[in-house]
Jmol script that loads the backbone (N, CA, C; Angstrom):
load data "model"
ATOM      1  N   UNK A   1       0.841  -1.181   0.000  1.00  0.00           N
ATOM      2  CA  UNK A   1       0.000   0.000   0.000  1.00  0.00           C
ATOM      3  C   UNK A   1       0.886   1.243   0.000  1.00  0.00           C
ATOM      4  N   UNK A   2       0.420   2.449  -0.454  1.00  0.00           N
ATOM      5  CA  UNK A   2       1.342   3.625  -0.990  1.00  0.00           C
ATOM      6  C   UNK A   2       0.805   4.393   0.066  1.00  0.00           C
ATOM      7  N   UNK A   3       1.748   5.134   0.724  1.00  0.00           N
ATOM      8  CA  UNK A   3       1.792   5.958   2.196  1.00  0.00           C
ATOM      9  C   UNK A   3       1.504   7.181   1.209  1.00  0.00           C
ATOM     10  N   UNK A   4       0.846   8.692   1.998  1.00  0.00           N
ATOM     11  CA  UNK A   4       1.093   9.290   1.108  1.00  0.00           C
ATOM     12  C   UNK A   4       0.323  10.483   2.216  1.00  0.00           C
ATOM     13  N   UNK A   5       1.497  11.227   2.732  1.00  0.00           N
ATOM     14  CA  UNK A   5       1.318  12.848   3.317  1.00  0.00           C
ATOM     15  C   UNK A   5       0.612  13.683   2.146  1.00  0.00           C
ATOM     16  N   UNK A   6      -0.542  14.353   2.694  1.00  0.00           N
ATOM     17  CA  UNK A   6      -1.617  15.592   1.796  1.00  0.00           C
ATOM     18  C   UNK A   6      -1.554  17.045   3.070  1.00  0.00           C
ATOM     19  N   UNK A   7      -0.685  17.939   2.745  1.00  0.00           N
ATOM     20  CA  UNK A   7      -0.224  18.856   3.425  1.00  0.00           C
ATOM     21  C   UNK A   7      -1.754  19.727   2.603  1.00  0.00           C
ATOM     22  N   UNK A   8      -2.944  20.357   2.800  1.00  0.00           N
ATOM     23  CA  UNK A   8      -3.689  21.307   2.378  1.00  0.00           C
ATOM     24  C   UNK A   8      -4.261  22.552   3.249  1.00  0.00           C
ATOM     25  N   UNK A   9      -4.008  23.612   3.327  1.00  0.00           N
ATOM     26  CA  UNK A   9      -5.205  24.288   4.447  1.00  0.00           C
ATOM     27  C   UNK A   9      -6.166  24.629   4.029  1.00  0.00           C
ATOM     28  N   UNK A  10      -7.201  24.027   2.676  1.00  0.00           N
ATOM     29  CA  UNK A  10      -8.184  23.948   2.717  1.00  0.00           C
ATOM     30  C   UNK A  10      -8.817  23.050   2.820  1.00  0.00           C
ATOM     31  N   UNK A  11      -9.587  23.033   4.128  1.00  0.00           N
ATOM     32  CA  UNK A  11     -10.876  21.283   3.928  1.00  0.00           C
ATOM     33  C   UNK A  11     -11.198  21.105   3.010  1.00  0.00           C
ATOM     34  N   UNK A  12     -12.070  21.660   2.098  1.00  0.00           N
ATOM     35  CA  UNK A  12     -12.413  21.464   0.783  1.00  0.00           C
ATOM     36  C   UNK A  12     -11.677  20.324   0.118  1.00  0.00           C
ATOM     37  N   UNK A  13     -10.333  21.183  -0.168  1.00  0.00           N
ATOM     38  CA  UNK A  13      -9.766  20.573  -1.454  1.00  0.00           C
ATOM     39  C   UNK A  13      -8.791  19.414  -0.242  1.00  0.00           C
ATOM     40  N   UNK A  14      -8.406  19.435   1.097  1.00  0.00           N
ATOM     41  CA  UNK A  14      -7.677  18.285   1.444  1.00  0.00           C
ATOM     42  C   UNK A  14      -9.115  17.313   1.370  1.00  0.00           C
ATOM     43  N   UNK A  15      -9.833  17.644   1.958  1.00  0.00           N
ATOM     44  CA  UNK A  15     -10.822  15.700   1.850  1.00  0.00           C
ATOM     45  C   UNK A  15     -11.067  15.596   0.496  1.00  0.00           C
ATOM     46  N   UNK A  16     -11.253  16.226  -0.077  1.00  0.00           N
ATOM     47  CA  UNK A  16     -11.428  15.661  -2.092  1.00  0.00           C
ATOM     48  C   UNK A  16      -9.963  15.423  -2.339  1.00  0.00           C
ATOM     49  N   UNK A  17      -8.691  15.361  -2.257  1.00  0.00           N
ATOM     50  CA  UNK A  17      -7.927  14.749  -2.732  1.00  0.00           C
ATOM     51  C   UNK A  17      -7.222  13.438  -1.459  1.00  0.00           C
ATOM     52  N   UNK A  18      -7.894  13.924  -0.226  1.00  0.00           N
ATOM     53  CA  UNK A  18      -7.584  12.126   0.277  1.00  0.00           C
ATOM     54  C   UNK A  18      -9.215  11.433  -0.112  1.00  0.00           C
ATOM     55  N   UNK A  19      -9.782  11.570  -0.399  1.00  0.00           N
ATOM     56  CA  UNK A  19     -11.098  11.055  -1.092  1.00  0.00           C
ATOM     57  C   UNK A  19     -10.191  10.097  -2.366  1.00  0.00           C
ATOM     58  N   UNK A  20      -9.705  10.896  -3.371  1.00  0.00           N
ATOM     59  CA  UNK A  20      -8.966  10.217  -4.197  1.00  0.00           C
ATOM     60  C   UNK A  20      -8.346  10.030  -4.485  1.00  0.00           C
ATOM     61  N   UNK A  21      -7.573   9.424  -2.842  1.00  0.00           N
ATOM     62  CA  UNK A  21      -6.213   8.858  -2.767  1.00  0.00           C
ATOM     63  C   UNK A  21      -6.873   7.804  -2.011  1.00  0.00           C
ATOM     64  N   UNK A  22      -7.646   7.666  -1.378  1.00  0.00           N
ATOM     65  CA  UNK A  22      -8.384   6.082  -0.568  1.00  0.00           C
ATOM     66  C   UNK A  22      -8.903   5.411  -1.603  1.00  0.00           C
ATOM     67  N   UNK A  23      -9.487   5.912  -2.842  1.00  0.00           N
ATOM     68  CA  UNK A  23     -10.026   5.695  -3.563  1.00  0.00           C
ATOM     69  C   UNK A  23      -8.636   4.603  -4.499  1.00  0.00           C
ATOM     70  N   UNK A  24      -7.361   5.560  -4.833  1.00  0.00           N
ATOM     71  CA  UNK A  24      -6.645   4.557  -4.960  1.00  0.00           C
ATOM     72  C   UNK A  24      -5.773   3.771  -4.313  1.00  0.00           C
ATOM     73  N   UNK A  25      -6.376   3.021  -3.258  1.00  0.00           N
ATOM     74  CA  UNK A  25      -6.125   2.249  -1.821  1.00  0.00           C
ATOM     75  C   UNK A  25      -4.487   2.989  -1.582  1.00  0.00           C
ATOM     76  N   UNK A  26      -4.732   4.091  -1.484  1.00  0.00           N
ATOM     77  CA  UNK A  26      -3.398   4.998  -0.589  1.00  0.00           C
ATOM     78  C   UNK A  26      -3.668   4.922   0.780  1.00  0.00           C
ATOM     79  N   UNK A  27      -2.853   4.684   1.797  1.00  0.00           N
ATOM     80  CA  UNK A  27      -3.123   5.229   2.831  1.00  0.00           C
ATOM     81  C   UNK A  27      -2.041   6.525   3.425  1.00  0.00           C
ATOM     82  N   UNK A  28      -3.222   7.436   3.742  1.00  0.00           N
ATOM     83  CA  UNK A  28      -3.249   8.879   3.814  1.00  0.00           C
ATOM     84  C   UNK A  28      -2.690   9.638   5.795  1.00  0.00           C
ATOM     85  N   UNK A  29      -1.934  10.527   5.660  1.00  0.00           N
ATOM     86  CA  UNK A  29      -1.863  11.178   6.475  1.00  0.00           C
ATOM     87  C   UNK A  29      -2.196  12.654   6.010  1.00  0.00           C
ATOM     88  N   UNK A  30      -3.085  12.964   6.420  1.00  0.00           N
ATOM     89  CA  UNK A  30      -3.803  14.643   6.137  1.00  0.00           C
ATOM     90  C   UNK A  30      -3.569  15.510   7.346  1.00  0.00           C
ATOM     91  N   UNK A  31      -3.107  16.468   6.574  1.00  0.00           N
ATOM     92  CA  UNK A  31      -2.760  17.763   7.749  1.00  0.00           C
ATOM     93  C   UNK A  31      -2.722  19.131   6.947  1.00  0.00           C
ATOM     94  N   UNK A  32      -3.202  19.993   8.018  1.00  0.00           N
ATOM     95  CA  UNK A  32      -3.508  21.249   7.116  1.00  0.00           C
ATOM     96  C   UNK A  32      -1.900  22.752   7.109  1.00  0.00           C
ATOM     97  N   UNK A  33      -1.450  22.042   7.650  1.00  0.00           N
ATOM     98  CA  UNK A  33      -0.119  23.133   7.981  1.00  0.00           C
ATOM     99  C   UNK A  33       1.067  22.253   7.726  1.00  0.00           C
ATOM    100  N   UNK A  34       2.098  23.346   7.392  1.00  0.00           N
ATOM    101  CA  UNK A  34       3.594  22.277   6.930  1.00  0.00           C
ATOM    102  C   UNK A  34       3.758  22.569   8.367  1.00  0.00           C
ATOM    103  N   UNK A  35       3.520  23.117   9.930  1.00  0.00           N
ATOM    104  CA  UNK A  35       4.048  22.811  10.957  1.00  0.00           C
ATOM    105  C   UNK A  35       3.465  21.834  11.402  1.00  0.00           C
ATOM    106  N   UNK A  36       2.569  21.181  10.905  1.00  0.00           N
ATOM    107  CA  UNK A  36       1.484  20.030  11.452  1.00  0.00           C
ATOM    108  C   UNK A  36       2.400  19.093  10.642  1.00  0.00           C
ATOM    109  N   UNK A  37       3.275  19.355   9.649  1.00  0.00           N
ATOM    110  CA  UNK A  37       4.023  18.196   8.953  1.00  0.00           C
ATOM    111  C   UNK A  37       5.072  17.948   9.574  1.00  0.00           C
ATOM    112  N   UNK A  38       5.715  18.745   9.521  1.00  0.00           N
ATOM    113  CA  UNK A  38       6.643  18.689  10.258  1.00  0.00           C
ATOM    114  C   UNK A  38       7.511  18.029  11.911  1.00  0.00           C
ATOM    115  N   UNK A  39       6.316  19.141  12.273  1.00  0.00           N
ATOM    116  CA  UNK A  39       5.867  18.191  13.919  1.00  0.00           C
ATOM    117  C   UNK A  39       5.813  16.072  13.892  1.00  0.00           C
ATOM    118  N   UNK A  40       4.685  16.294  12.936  1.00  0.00           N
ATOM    119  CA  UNK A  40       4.665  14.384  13.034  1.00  0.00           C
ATOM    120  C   UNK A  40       5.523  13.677  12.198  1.00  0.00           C
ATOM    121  N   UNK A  41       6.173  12.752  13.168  1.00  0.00           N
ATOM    122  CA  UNK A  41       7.241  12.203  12.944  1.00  0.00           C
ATOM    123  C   UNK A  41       6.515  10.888  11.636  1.00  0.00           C
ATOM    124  N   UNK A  42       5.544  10.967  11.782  1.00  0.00           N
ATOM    125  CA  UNK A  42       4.799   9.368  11.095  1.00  0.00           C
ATOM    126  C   UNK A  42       5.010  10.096   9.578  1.00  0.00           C
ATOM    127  N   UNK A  43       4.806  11.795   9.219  1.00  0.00           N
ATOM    128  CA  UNK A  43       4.481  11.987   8.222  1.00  0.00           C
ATOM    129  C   UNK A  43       5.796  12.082   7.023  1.00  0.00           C
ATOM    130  N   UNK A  44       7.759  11.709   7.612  1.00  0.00           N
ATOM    131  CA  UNK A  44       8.427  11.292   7.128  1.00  0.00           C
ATOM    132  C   UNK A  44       8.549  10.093   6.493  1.00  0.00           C
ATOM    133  N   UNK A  45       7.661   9.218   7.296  1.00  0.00           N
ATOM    134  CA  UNK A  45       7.413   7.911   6.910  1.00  0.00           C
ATOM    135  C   UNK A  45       5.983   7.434   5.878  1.00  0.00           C
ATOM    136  N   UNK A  46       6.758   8.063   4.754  1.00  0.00           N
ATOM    137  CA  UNK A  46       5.678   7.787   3.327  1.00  0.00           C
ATOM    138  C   UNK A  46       6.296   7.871   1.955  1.00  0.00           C
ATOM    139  N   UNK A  47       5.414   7.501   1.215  1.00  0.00           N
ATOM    140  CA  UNK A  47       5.896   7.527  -0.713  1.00  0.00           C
ATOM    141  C   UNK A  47       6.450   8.058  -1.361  1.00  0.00           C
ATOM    142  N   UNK A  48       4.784   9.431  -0.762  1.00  0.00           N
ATOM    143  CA  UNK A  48       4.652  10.142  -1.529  1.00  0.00           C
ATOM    144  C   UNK A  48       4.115  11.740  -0.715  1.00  0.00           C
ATOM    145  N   UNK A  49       4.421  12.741  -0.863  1.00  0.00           N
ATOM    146  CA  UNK A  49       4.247  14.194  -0.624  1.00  0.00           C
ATOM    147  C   UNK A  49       3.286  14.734  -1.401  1.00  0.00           C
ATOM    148  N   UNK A  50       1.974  15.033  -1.568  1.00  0.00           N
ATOM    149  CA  UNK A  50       1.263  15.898  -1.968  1.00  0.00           C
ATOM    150  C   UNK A  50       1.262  17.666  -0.701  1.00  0.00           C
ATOM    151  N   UNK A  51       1.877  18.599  -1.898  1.00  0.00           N
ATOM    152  CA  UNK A  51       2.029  19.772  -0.888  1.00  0.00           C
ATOM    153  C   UNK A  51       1.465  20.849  -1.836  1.00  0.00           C
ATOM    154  N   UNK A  52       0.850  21.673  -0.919  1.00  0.00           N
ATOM    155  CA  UNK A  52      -0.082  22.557  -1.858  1.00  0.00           C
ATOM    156  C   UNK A  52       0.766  23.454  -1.866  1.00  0.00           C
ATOM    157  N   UNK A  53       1.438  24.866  -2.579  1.00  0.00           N
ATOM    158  CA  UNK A  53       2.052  25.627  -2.737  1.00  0.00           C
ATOM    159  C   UNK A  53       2.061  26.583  -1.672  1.00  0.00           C
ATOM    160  N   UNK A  54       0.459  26.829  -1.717  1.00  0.00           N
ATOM    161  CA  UNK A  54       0.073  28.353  -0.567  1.00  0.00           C
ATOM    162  C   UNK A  54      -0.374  27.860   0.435  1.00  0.00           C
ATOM    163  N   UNK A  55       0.524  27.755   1.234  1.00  0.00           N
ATOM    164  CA  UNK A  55      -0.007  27.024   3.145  1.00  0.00           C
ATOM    165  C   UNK A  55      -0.042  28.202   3.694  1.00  0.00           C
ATOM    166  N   UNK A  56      -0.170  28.505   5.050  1.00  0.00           N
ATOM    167  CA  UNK A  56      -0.248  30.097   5.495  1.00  0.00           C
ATOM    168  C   UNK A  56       1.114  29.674   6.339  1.00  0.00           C
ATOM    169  N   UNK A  57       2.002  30.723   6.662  1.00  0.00           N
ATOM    170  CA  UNK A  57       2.711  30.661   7.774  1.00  0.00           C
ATOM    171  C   UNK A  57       3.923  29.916   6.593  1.00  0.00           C
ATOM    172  N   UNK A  58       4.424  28.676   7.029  1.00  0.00           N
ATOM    173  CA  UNK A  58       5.703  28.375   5.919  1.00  0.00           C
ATOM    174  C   UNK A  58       4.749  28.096   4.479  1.00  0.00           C
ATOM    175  N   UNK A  59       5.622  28.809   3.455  1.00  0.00           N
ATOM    176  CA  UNK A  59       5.118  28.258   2.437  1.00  0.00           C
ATOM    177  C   UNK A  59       4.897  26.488   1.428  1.00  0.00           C
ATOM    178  N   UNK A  60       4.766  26.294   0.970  1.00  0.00           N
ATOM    179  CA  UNK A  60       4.508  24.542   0.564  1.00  0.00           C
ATOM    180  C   UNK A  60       6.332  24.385   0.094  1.00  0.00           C
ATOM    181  N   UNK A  61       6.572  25.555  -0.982  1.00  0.00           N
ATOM    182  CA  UNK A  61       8.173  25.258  -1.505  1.00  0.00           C
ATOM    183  C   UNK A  61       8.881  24.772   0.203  1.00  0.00           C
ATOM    184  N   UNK A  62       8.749  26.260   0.846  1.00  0.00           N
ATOM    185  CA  UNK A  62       9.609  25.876   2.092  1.00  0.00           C
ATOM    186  C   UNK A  62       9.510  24.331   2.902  1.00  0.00           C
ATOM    187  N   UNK A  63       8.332  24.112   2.892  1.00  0.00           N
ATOM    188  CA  UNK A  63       7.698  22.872   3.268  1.00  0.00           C
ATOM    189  C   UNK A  63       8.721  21.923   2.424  1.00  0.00           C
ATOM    190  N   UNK A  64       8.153  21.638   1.275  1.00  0.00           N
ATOM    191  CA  UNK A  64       9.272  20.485   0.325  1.00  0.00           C
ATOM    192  C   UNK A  64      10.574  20.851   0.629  1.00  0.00           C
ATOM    193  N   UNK A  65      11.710  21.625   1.263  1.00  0.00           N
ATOM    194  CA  UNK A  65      12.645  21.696   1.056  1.00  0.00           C
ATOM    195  C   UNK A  65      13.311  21.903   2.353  1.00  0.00           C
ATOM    196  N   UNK A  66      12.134  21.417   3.400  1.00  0.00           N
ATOM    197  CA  UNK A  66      12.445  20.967   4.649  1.00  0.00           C
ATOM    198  C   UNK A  66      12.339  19.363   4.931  1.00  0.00           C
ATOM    199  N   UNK A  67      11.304  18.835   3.896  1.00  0.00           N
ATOM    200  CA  UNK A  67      11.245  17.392   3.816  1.00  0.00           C
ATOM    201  C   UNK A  67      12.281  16.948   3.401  1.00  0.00           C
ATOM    202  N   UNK A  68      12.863  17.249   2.218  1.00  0.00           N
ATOM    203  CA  UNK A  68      13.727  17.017   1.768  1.00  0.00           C
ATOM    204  C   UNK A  68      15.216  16.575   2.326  1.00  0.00           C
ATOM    205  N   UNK A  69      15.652  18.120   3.250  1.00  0.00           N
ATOM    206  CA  UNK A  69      16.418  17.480   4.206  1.00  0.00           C
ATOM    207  C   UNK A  69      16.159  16.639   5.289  1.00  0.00           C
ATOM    208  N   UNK A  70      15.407  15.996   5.789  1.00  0.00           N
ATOM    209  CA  UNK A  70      14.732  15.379   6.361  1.00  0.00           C
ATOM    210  C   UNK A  70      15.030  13.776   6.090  1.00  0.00           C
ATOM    211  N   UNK A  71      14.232  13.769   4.398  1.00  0.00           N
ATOM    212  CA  UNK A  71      14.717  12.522   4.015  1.00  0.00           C
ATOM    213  C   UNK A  71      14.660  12.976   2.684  1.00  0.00           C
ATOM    214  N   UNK A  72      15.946  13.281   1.534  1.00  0.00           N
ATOM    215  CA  UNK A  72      16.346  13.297   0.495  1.00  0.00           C
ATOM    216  C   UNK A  72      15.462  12.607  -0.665  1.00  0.00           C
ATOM    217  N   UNK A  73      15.067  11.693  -0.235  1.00  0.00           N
ATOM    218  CA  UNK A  73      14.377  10.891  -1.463  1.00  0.00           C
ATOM    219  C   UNK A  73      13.109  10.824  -1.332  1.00  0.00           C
ATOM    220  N   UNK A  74      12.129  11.371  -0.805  1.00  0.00           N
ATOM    221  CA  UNK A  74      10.765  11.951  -0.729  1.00  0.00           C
ATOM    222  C   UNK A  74      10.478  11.871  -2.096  1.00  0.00           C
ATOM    223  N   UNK A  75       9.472  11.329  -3.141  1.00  0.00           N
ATOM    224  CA  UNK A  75       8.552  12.061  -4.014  1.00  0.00           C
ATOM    225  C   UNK A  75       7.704  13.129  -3.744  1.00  0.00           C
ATOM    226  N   UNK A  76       7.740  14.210  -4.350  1.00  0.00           N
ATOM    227  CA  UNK A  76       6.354  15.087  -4.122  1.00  0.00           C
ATOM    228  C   UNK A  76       6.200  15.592  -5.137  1.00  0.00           C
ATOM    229  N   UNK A  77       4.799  15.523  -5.193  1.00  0.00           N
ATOM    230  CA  UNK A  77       3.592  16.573  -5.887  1.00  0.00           C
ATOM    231  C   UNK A  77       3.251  17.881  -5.632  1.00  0.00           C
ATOM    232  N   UNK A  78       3.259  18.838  -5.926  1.00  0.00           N
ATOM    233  CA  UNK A  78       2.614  19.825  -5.647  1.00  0.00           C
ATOM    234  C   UNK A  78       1.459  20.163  -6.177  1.00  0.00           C
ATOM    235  N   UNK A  79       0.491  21.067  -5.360  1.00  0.00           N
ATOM    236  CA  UNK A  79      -0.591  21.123  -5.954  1.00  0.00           C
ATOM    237  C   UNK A  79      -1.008  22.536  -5.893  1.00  0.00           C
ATOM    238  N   UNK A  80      -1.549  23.050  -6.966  1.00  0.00           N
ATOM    239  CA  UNK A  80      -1.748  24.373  -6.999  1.00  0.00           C
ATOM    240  C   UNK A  80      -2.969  24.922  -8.287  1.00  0.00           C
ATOM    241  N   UNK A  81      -3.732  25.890  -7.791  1.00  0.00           N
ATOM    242  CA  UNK A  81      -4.435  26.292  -8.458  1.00  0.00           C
ATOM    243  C   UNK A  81      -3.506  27.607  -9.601  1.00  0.00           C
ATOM    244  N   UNK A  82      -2.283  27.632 -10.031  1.00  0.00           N
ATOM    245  CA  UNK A  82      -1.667  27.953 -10.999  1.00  0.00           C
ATOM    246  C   UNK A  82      -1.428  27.379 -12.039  1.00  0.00           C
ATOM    247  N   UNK A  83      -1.700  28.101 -13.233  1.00  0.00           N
ATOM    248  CA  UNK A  83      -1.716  26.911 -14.652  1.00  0.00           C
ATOM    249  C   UNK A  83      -0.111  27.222 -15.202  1.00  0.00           C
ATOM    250  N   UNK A  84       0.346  26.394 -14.702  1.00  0.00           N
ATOM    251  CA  UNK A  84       2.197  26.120 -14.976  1.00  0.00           C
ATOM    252  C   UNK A  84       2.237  24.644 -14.047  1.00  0.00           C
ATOM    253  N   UNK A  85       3.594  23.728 -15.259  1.00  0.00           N
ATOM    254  CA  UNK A  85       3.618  22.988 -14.547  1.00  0.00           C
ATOM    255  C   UNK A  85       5.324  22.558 -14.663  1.00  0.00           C
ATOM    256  N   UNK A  86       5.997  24.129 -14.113  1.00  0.00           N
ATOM    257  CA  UNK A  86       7.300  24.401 -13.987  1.00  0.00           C
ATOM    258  C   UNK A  86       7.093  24.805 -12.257  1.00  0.00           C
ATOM    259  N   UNK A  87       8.053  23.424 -11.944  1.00  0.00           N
ATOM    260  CA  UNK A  87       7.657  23.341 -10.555  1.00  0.00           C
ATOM    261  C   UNK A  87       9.008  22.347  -9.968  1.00  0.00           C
ATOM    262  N   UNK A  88      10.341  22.647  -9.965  1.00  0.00           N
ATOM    263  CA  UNK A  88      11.889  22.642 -10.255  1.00  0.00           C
ATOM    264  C   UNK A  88      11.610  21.528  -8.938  1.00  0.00           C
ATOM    265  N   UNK A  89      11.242  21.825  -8.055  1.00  0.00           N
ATOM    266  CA  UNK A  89      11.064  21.142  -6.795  1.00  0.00           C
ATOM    267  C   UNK A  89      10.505  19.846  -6.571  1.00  0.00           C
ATOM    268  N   UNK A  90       9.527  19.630  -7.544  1.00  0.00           N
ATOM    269  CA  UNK A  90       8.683  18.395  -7.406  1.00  0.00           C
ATOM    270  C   UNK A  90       9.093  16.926  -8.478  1.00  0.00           C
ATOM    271  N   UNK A  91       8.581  16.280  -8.353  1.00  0.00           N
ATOM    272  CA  UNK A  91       8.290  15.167  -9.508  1.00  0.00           C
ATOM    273  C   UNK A  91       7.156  15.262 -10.324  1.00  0.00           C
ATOM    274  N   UNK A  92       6.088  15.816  -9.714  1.00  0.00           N
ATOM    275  CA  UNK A  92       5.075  16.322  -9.970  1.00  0.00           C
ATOM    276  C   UNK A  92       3.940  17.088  -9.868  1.00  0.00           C
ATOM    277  N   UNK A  93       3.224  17.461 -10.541  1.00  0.00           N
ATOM    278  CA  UNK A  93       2.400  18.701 -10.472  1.00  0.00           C
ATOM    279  C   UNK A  93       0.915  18.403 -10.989  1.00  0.00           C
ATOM    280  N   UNK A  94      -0.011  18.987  -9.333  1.00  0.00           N
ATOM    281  CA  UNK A  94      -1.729  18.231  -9.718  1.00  0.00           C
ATOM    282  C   UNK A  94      -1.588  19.860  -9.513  1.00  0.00           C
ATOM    283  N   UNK A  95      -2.607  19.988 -10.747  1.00  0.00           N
ATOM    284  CA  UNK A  95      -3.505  21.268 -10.633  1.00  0.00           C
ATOM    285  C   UNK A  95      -5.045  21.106  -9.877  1.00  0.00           C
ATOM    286  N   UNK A  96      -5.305  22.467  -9.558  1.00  0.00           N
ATOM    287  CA  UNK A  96      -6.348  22.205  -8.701  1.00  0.00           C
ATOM    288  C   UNK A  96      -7.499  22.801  -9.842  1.00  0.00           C
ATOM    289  N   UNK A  97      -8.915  22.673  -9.653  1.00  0.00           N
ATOM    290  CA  UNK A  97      -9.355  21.638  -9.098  1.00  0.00           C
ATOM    291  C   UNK A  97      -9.192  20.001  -9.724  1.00  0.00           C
ATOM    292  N   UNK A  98      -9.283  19.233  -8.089  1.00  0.00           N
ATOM    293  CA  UNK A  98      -8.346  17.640  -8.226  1.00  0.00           C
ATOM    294  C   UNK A  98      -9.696  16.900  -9.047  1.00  0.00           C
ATOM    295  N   UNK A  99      -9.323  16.223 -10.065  1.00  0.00           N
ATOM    296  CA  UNK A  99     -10.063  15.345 -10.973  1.00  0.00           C
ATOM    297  C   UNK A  99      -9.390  13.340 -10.456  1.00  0.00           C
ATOM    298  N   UNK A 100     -10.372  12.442 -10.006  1.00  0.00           N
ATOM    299  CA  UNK A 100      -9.784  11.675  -9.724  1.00  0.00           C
ATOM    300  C   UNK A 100      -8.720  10.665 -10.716  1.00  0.00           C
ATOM    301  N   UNK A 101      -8.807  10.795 -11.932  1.00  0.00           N
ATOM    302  CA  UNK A 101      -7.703  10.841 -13.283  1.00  0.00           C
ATOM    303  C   UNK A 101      -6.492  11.790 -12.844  1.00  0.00           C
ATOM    304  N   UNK A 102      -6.672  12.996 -12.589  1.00  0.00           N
ATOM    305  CA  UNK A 102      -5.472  13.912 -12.722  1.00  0.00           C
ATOM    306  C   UNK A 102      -4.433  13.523 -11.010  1.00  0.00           C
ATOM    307  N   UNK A 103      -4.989  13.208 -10.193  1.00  0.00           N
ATOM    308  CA  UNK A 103      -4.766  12.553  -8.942  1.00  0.00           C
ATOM    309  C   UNK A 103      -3.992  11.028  -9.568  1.00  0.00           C
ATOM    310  N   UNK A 104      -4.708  10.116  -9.875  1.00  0.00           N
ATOM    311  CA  UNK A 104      -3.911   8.901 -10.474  1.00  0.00           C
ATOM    312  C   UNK A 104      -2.621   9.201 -11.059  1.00  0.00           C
ATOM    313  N   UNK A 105      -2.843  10.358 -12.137  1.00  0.00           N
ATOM    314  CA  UNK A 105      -1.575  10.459 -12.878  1.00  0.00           C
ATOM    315  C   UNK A 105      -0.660  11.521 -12.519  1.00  0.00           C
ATOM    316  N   UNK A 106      -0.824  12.175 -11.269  1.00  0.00           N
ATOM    317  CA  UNK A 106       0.216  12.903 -10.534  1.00  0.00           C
ATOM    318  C   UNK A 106       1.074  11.486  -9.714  1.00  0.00           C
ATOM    319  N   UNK A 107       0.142  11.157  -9.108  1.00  0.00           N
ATOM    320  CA  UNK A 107       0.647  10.232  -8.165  1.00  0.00           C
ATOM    321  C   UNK A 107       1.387   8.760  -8.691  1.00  0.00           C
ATOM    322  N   UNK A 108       0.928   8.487  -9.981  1.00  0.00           N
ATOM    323  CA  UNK A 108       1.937   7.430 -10.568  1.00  0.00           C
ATOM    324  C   UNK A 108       3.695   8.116 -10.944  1.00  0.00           C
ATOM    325  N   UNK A 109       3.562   9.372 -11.793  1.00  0.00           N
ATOM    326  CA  UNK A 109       4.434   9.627 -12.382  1.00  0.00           C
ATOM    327  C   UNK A 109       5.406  10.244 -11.013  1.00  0.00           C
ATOM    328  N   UNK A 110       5.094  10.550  -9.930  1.00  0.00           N
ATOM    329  CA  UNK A 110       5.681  10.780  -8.561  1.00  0.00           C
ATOM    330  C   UNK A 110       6.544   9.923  -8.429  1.00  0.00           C
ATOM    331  N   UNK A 111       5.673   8.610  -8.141  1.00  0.00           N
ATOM    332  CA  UNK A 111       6.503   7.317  -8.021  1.00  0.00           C
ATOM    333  C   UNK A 111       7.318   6.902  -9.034  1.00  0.00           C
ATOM    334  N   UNK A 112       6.864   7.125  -9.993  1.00  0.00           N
ATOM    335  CA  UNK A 112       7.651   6.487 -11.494  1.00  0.00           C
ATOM    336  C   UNK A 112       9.293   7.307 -11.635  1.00  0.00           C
ATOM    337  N   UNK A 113       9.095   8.585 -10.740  1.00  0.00           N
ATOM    338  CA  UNK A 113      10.286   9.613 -10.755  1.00  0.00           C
ATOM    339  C   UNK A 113      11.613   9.292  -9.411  1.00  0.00           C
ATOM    340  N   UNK A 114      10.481   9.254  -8.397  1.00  0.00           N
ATOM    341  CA  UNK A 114      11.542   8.816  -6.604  1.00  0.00           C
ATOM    342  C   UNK A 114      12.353   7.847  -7.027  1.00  0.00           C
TER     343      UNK A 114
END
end "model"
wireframe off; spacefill off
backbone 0.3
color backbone group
């Protein structure tokens, strides 16, 4: 089963994309702040990184590039309601709003990259 941290501070869009990440038997750690990521030690221990760009307080980049040192070989996604998918930091890039197709194929090519 594919571990998989969803860093969002919006309810909205975090339960619709762990919606369709259970959906593809992921199991999910959801948290709405990169200090809520940070803090839990469980949330180093995963796949895959879905991080939304605009968190309040640290930003999502800062976020990925604290995981990173953390543990170097992290996959992550970023997710953002910006239409670019020049994003130097990630493996991959879900635009928002999450389509459960566009979720599958962020999250394969993540893995297909780590």
């Amino acid at each position: 089963m594919t571990r998989v941290l969803v860093v969002d501070d919006e309810p909205d869009e975090l339960a619709l994309l762990v919606r369709h990440l259970h959906r593809l038997d992921c199991e999910v750690i959801a948290l709405a702040t990169a200090e809520d990521a940070l803090a839990d030690e469980a949330s180093l221990d995963v796949d895959v990184a879905f991080v939304d760009l605009r968190l309040p307080g640290m930003s999502g980049a800062e976020l990925v590039a604290e995981l990173r040192v953390r543990r170097p070989t992290l996959a992550v996604v970023v997710t953002s309601v910006l239409d670019t998918e020049d994003y130097p930091i990630a493996e991959a890039w879900l635009p928002k709003p999450f389509t459960g197709e566009r979720v599958h194929q962020a999250l394969v090519a993540a893995l297909a990259a780590g």
